[in-house]
Phi, psi and omega in degrees: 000148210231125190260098187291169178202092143348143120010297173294317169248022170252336174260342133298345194273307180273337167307308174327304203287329195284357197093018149286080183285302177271082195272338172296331170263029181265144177258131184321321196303300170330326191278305184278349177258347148294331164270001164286322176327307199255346187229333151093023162191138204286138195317316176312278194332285172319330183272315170303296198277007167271327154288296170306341169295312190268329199259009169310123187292338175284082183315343167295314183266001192300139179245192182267145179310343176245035163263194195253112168283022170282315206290299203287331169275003186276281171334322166253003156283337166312302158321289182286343172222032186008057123325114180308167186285331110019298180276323186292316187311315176284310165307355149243028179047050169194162200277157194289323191272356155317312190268313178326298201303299198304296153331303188291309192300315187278319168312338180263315181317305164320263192346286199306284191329310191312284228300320179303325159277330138344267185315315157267338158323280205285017171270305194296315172292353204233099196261358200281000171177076178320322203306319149342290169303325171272347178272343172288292167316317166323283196308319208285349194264321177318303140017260179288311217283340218253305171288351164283326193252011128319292186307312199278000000 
């Protein structure tokens, strides 16, 4: 079962969490460039990639119908401002070993998408030697799939 999250409530969700109380009183525009500001990527951009996180045909790269999207916005705050867990943890309400567990998880759940949508994109559009392409994409997924069973 696939748990939509809006656009809308990804960007309340993240304004909050960043510390933004009065973020309602603010004009959108004012609004997407604090929360890009804070996550390097747009609330739309998070509502995509959060539906791909669930409905992705690869169970590997899949997360659960009960996760949480404070995790996938702690993890791209992360990205973008490579802050210990020590600074992150209060500010998304969880504990360092929370944010540590969480961070590894969505970050490797990335990692598997990128290459997997990134690697067929570029097999199907780019026709001059699939066979190639397809033994690459192979390996990078062997890869990521080889640092998801690191973490665990």
């Amino acid at each position: 079962m696939v748990v939509r999250i809006r656009d809308s409530e990804f960007m309340a969700l993240g304004l909050e969490r960043a510390g933004f109380i009065r973020w309602k009183n603010h004009n959108y525009k004012t609004n997407l460039e604090h929360f890009k500001g804070w996550y390097g990527a747009s609330p739309k951009s998070c509502e995509i990639i959060w539906v791909d996180l669930q409905t992705t045909i690869e169970e590997e790269f899949r997360i659960d119908s009960d996760a949480n999207p404070s995790h996938l916005l702690l993890t791209l705050h992360f990205l973008k401002s490579f802050q210990t867990e020590l600074i992150l943890a209060p500010t998304f309400r969880v504990t360092e070993k929370t944010a540590r567990k969480w961070i590894g998880v969505y970050m490797a759940k990335l990692q598997l998408l990128k290459i997997h949508k990134v690697c067929t994109r570029y097999t199907i559009h780019d026709r001059r030697s699939p066979k190639n392409k397809s033994q690459a994409q192979m390996n990078l997924e062997r890869q990521a799939v080889y640092s998801v069973h690191q973490l665990n």
